[in-house]
C-alpha angles and dihedrals in degrees: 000000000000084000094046097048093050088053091049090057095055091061126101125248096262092044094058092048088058099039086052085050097054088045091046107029096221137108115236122229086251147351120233116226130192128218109245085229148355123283146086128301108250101175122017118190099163109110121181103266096018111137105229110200117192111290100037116130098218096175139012125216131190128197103215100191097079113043139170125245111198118198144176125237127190120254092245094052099052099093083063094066124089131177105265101021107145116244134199104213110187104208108218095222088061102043095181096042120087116178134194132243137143135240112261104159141041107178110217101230128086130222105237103190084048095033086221144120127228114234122196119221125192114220133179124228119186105156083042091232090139108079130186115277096024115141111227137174121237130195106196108210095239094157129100126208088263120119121240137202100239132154129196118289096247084064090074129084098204110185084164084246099052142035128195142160130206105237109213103228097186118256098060086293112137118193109205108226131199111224148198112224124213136176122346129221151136085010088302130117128209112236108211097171147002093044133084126220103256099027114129111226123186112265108191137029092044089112088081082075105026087117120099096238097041086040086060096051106039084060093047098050084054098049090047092042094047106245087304116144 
């Protein structure tokens, strides 16, 4: 008896209720059955007197402390994202809150109408003040402890095709310079190619020739002109 009662403990709720009816014959009132985990019931489909058959799903449950952020990166900054980079994601309903998660999923298909890529962040939840459908804003951590040649954002003449500096020669002489861009952040950009550390680079008033056509020839007229204000 001492066996038989150990193995009856080691069986789950349901289980016992099936292995008392074959030792009584008889069907119980009801049969207790425990949730597989903690959360709240999103969908319920039990009804009292359903007959539920093997398969039905008779109740869903959500465990809200743990939920998923999903988030869109653009094509070009994919190969900056890692699996288990942390990631600070600013929910807009709480403007003032920013809460940590990590990067555990990069699905492998791209939007083509977007030209992005959906990214999936872990993110724990404890007081459950992230709810399902909220819009949120996520900065993923892509830098290294390196350091990086970068100037402000306003250095840069960006067409989308073509990137270029205006290289301060002394004398009231600029140099136009071609450039390779690099990672963005806290309204700095990374400079991979065509500046040296210590140069000085104009920083405000490019916008009077942020345009393609008056990018072109702003750079001509200096290169015509010889680098001469």
């Amino acid at each position: 008896m001492k066996g038989a009662r150990r193995r009856l403990e080691n069986l789950s709720v349901p289980e016992k209720v099936i292995v008392e009816i074959e030792r009584t014959r008889e069907l119980p009132p009801s049969v207790p059955w425990l949730a597989p985990q903690d959360g709240e019931i999103i969908e319920r489909a039990a009804v009292n007197g359903m007959r539920a058959g093997p398969g039905d799903v008779l109740f869903r449950i959500v465990d809200h402390q743990v939920v998923w952020v999903l988030v869109d990166v653009a094509e070009r900054e994919l190969d900056r994202i890692a699996i288990g980079q942390t990631v600070d994601v600013h929910p807009r309903a709480f403007a003032h809150r920013t809460f940590s998660g990590k990067v555990t999923l990069i699905y492998p298909h791209l939007n083509a109408q977007t030209r992005t890529a959906r990214v999936r962040i872990e993110l724990p939840n404890p007081d459950e003040l992230l709810r399902p459908e909220m819009y949120v804003d996520a900065e993923i951590n892509t830098g290294s402890s390196e350091p990086v040649l970068a100037v402000p954002d306003s250095a840069v003449l960006d067409t989308g095709s073509r990137q270029a500096v205006f290289v301060d020669k002394g004398d009231g002489r600029l140099e136009p310079r071609d450039v390779k861009l690099g990672q963005r952040g806290n309204g700095y950009v990374e400079i991979r190619e065509g500046v040296a550390e210590g140069e000085p680079v104009v920083v405000s008033a490019n916008f009077l020739i942020d345009a393609e056509s008056n990018l072109k020839a702003a750079l001509k007229g200096f290169s015509q002109a010889g680098g001469q204000p």
